[in-house]
DSSP file (Angstrom, degrees, kcal/mol; ACC not computed):
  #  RESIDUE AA STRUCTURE BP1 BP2  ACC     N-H-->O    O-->H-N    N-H-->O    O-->H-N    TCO  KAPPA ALPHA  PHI   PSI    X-CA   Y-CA   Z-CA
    1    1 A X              0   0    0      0, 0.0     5,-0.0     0, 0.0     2,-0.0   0.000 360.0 360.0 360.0 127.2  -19.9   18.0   12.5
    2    2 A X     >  -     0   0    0      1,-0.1     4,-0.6     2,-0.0     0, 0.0  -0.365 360.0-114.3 -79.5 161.5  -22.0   15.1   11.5
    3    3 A X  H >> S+     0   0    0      1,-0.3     4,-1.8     2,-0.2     3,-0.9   0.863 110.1  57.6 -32.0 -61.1  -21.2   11.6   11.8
    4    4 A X  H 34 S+     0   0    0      1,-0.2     4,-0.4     2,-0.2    -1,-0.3   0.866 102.1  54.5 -62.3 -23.6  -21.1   10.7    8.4
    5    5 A X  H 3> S+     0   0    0      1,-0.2     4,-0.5     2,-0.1    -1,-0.2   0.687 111.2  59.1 -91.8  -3.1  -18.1   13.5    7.3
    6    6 A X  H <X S+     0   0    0     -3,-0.9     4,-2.3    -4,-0.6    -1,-0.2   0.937  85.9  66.7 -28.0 -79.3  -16.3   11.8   10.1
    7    7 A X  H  < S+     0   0    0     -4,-1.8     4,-0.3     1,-0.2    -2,-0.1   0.332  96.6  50.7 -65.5  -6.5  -16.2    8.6    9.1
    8    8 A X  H  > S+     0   0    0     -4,-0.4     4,-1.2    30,-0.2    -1,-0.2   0.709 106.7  59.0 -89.5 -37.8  -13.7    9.1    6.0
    9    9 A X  H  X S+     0   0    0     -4,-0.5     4,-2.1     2,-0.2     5,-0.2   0.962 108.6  45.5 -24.3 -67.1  -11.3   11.0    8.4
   10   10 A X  H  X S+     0   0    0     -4,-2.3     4,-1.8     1,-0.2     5,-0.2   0.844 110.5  55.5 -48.2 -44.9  -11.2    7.6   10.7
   11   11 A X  H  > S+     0   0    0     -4,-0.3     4,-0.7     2,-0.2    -1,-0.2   0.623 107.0  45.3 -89.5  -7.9  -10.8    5.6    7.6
   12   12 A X  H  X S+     0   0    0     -4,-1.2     4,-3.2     3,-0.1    -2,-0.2   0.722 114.9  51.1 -63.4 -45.1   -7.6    7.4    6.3
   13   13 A X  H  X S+     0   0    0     -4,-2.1     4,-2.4     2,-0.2     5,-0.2   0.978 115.6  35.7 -59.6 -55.3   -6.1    7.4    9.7
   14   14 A X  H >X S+     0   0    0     -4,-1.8     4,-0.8     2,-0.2     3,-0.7   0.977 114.0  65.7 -53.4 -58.4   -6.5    3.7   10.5
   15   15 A X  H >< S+     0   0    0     -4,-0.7     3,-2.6     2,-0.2     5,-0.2   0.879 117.8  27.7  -6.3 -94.7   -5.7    3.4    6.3
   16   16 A X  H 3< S+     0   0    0     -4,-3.2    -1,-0.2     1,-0.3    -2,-0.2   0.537 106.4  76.5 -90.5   4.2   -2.1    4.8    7.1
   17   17 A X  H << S+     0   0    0     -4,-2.4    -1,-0.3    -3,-0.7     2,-0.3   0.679  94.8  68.2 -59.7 -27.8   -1.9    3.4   10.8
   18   18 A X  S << S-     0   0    0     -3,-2.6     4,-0.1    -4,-0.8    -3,-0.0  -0.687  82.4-133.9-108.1 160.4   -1.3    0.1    9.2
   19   19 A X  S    S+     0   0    0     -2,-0.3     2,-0.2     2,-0.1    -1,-0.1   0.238  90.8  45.5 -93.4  17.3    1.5   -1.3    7.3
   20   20 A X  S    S-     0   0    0     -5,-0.2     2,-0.2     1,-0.0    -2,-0.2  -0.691  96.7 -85.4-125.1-156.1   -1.1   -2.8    4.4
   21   21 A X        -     0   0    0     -2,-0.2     2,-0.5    23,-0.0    -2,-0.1  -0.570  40.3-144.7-115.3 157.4   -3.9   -1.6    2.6
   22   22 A X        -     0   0    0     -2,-0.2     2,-0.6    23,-0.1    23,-0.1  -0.867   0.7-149.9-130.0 100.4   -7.4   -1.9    4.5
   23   23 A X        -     0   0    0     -2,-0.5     2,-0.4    21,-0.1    23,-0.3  -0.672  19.4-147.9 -76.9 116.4  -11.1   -2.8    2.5
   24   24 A X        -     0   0    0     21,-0.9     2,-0.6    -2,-0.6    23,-0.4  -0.881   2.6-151.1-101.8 132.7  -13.7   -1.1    4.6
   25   25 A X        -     0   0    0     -2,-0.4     2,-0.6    21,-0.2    23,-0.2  -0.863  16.6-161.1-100.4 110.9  -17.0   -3.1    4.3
   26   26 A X  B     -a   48   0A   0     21,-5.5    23,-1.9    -2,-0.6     2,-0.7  -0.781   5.1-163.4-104.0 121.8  -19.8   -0.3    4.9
   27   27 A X        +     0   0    0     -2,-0.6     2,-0.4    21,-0.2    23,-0.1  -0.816  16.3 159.5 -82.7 102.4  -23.5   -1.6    6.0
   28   28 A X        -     0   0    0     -2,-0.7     3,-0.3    21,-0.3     4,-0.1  -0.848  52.7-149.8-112.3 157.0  -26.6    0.4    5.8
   29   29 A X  S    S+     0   0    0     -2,-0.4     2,-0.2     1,-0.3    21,-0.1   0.099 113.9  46.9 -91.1  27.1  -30.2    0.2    5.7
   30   30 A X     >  +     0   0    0      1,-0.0     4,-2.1     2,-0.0    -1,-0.3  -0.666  70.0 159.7-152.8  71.3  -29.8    3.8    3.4
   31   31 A X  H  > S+     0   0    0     -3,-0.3     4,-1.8     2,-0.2     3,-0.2   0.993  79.4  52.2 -53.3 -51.6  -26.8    2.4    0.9
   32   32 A X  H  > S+     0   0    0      1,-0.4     4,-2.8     2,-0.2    -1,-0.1   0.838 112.8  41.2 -68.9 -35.2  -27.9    5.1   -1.3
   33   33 A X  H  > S+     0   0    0      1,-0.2     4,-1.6     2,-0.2    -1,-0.4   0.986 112.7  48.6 -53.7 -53.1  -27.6    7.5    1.4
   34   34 A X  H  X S+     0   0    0     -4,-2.1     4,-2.6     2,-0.2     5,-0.4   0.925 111.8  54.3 -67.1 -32.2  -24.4    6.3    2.9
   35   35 A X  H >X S+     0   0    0     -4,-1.8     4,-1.0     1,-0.2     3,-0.8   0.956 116.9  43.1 -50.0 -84.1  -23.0    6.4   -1.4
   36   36 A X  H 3< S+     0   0    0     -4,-2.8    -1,-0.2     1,-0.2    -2,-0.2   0.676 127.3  29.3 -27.6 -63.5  -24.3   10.4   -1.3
   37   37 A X  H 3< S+     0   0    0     -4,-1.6    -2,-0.2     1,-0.2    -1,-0.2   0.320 106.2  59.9-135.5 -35.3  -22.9   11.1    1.9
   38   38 A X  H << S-     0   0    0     -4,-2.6   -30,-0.2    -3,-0.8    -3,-0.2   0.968  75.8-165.7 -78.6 -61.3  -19.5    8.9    2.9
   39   39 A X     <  -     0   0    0     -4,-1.0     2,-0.2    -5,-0.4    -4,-0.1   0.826  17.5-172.8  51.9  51.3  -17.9   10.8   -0.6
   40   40 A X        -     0   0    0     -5,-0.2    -1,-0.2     1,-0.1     6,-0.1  -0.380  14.0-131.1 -13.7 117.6  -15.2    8.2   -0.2
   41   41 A X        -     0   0    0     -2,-0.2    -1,-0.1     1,-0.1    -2,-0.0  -0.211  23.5-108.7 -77.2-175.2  -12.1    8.6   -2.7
   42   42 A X  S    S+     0   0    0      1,-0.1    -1,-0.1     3,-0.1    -2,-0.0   0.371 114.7  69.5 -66.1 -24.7  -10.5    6.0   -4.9
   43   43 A X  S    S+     0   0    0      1,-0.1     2,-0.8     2,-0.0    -1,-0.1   0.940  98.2  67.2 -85.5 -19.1   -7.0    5.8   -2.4
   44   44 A X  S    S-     0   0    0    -23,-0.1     2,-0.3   -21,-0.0    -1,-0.1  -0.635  82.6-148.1 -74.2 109.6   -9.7    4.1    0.3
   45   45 A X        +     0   0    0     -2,-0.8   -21,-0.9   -23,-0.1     2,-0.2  -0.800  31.6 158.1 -86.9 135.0  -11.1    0.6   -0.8
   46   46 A X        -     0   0    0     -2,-0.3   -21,-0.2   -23,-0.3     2,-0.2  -0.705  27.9-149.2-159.4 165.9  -14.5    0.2    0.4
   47   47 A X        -     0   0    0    -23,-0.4   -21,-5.5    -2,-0.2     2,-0.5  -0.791  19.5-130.5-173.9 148.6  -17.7   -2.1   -0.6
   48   48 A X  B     -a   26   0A   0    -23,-0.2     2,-0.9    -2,-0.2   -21,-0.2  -0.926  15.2-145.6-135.4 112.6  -20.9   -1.2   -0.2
   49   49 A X        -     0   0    0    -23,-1.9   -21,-0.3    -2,-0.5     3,-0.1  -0.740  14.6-176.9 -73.0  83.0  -23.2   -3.8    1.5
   50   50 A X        -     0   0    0     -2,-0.9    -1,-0.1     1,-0.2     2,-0.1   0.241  45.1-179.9-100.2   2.2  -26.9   -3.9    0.2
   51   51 A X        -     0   0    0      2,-0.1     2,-0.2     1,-0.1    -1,-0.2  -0.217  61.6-120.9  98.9-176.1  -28.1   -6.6    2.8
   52   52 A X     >  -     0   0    0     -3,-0.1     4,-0.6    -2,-0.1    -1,-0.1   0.244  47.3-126.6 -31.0 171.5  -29.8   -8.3    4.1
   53   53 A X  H  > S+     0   0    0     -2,-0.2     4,-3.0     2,-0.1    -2,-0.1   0.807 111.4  43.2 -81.4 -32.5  -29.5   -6.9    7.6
   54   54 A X  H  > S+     0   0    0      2,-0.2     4,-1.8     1,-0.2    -1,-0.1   0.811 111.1  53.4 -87.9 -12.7  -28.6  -10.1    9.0
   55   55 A X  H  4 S+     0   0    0      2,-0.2    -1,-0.2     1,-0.1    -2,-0.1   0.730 114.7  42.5 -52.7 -38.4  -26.3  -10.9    6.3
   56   56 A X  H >X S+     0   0    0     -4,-0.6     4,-3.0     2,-0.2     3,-0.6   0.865 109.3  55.8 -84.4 -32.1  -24.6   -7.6    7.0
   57   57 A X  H 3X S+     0   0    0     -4,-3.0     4,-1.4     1,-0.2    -2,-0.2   0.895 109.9  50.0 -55.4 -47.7  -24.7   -7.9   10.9
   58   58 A X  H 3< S+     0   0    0     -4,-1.8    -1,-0.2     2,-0.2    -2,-0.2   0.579 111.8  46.2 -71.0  -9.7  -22.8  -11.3   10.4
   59   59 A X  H <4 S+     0   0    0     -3,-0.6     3,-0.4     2,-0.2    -2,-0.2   0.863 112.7  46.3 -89.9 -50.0  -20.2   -9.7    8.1
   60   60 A X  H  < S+     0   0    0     -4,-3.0     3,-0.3     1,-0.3    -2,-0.2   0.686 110.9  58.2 -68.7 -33.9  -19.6   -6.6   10.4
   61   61 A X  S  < S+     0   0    0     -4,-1.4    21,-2.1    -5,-0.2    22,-0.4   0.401 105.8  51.6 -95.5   2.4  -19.4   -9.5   13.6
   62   62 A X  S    S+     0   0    0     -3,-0.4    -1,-0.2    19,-0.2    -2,-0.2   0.481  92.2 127.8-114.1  -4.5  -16.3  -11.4   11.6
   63   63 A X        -     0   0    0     -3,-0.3    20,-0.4     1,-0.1     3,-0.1   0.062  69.8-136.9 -42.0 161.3  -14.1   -8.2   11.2
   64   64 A X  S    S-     0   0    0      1,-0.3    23,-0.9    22,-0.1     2,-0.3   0.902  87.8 -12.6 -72.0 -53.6  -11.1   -7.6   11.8
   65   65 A X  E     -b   87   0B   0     21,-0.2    -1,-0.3    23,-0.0     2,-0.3  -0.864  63.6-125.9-124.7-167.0  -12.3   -4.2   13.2
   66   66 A X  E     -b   88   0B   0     21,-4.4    23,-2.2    -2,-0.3   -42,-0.0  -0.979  14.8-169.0-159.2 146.6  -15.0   -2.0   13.3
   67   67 A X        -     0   0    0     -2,-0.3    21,-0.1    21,-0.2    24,-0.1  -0.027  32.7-172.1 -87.2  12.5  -16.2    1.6   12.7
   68   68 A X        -     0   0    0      6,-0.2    23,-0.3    22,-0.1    -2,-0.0   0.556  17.6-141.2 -79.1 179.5  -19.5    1.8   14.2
   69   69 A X        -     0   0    0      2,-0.2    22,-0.1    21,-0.1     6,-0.1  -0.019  41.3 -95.2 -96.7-154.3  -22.2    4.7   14.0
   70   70 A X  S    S+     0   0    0      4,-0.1     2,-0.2    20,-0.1    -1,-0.1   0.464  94.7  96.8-110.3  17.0  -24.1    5.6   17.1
   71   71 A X  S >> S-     0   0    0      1,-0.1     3,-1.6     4,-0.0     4,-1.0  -0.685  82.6-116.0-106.7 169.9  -27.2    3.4   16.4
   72   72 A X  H 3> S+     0   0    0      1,-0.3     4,-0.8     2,-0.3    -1,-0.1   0.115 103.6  75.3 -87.0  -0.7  -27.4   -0.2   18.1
   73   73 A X  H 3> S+     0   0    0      3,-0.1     4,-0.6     2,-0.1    -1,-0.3   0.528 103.3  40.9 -94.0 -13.7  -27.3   -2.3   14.9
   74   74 A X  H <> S+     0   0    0     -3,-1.6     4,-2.3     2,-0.1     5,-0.3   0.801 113.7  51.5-102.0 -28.8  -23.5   -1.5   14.7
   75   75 A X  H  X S+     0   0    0     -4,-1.0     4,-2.1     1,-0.2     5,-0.2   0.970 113.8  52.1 -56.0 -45.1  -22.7   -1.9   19.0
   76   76 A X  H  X S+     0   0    0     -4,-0.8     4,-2.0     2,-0.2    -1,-0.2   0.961 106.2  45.6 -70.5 -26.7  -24.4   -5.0   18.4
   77   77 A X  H >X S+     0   0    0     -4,-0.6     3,-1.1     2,-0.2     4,-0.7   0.998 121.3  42.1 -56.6 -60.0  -22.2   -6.1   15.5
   78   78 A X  H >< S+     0   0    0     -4,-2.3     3,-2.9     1,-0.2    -2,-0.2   0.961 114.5  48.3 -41.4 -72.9  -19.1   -5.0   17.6
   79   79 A X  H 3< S+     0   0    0     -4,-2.1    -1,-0.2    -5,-0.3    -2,-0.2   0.674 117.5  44.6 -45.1 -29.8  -20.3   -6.5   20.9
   80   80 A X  H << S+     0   0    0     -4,-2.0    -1,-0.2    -3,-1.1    -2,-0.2   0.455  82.5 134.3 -89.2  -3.4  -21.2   -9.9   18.9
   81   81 A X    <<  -     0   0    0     -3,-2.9   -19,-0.2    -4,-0.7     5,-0.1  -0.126  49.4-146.2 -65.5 146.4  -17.9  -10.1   16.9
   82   82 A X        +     0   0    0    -21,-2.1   -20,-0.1     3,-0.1    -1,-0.1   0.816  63.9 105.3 -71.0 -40.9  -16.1  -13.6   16.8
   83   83 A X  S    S-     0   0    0    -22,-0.4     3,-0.4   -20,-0.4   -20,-0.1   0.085  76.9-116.9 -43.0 165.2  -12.9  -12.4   16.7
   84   84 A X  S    S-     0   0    0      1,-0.3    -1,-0.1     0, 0.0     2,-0.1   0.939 102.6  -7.9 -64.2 -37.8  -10.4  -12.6   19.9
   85   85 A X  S    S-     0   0    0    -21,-0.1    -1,-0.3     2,-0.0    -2,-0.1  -0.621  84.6-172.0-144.9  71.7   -9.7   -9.0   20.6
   86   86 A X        -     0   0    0     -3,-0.4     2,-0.7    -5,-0.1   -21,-0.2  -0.192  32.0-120.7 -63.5 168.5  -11.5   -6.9   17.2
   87   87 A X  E     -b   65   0B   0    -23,-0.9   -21,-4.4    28,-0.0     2,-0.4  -0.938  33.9-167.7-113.7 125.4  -10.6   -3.3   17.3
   88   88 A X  E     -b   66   0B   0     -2,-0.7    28,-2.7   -23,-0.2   -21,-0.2  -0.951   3.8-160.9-151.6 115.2  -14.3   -1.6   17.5
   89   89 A X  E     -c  116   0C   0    -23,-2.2     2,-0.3    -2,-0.4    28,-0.2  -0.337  10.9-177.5 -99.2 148.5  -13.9    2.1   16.9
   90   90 A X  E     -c  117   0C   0     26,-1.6    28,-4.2    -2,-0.2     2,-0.6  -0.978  35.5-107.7-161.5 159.4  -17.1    4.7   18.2
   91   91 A X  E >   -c  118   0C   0    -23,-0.3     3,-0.6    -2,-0.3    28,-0.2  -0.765  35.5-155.5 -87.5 119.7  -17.6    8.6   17.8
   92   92 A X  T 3  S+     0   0    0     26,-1.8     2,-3.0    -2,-0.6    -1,-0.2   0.926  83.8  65.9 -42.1 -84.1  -17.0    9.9   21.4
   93   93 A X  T 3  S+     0   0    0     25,-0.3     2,-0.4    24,-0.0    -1,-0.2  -0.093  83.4 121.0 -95.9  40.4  -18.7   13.0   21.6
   94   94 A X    <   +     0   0    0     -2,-3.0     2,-0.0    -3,-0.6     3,-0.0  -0.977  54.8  63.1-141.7 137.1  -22.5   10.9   21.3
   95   95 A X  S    S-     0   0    0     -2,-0.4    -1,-0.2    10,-0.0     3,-0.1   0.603 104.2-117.2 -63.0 138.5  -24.2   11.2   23.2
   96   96 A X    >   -     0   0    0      1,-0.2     3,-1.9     2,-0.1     2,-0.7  -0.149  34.4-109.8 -44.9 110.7  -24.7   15.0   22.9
   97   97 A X  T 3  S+     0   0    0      1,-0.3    -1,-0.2    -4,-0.2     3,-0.1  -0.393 101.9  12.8 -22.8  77.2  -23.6   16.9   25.9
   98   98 A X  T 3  S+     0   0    0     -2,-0.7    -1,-0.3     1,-0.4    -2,-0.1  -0.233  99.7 119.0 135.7 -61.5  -26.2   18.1   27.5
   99   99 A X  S <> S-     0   0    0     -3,-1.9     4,-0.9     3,-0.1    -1,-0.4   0.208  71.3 -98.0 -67.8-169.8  -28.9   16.3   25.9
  100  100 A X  H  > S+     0   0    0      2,-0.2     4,-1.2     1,-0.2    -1,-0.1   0.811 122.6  39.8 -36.8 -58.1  -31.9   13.8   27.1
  101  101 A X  H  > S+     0   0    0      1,-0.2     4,-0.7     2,-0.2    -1,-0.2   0.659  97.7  67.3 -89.9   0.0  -30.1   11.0   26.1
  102  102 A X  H >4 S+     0   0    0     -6,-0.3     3,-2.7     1,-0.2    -2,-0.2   0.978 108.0  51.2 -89.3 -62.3  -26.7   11.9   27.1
  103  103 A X  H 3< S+     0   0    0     -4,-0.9    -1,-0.2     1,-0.3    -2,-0.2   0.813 111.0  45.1 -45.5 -36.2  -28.6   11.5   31.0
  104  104 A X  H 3< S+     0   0    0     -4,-1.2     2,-0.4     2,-0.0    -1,-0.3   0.423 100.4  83.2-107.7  17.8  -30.0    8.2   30.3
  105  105 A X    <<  -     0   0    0     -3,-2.7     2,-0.6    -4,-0.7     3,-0.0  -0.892  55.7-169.0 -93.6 132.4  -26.6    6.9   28.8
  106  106 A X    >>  -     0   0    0     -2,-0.4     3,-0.6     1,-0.1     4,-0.5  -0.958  13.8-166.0-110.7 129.8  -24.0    5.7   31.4
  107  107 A X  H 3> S+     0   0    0     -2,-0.6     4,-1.0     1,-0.3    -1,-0.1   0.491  82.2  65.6 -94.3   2.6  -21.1    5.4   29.0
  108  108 A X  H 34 S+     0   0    0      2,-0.1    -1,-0.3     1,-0.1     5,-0.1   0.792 112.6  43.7 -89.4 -26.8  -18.7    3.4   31.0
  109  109 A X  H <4 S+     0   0    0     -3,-0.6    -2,-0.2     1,-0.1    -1,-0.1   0.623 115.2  49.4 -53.9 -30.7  -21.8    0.6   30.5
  110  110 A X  H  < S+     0   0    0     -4,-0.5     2,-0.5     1,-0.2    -3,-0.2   0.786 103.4  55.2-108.9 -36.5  -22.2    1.3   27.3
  111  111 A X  S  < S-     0   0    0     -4,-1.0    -1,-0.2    -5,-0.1   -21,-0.0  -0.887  82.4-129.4 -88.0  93.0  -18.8    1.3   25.7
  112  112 A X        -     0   0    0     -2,-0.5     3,-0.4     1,-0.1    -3,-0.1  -0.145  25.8-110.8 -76.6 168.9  -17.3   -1.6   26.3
  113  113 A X  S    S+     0   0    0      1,-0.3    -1,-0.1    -5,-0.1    -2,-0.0   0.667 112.9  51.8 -53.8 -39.7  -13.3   -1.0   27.9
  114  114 A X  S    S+     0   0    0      2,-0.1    -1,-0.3   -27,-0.0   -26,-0.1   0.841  87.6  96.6 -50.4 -57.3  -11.5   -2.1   24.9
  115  115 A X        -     0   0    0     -3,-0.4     2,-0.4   -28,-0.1   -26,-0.2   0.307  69.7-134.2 -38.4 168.4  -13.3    0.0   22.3
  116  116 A X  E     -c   89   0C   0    -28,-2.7   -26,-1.6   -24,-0.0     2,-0.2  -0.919   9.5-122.6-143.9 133.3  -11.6    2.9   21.5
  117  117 A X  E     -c   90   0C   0     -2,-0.4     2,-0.4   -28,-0.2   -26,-0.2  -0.273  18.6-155.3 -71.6 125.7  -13.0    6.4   21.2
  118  118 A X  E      c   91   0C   0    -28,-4.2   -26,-1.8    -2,-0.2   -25,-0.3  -0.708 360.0 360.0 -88.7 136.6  -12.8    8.4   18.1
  119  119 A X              0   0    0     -2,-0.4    -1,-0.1   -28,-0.2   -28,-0.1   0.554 360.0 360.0 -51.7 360.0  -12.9   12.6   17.8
């Protein structure tokens, strides 16, 4: 299953894990893609970031939490957020079992102890 048909799963659990409503800020360098691709309903509030990168980076580093995907412009937003204790969310199962990079990730490094691993 790719990432992206994930990431509206996560954001309906975490959605009714809390006892208020949650606005998910999503950043891409592809909005148009993530628009195609996310199919987000109307019962999730989300906002659709169009950049700058560093605009977005700085937005994603003042959450409350964070979703991120498996590329290094969202570990660094998590890893640079200001908050005390953010809640900073990652797809377990990447690197691919098996694969090239899954050998040259050590994931206990990579991930910081707090984060918390998603299905």
């Amino acid at each position: 299953m790719a990432i992206s048909e994930k990431f509206p799963e996560e954001m309906h659990i975490i959605n009714c894990s809390l006892p208020f409503q949650v606005a998910f800020i999503i950043c891409s360098d592809d909005i148009a893609w993530a628009r195609r691709n996310l199919k987000l309903g109307k019962e999730i509030a989300h906002y659709f970031c169009p950049g700058p990168r560093e605009v977005d980076m700085a937005i994603l580093a003042s959450c409350d939490s964070i979703i991120i995907s498996t590329g290094t412009f969202g570990w660094w937003s998590a890893y640079l957020n200001v908050n005390a204790s953010p809640d900073v969310y990652y797809y377990k199962h990447w690197p691919a079992a098996g694969s090239v990079m899954e050998k040259m990730t050590n994931k206990t490094e990579y991930f910081l102890k707090n984060w918390v691993p998603l299905e």
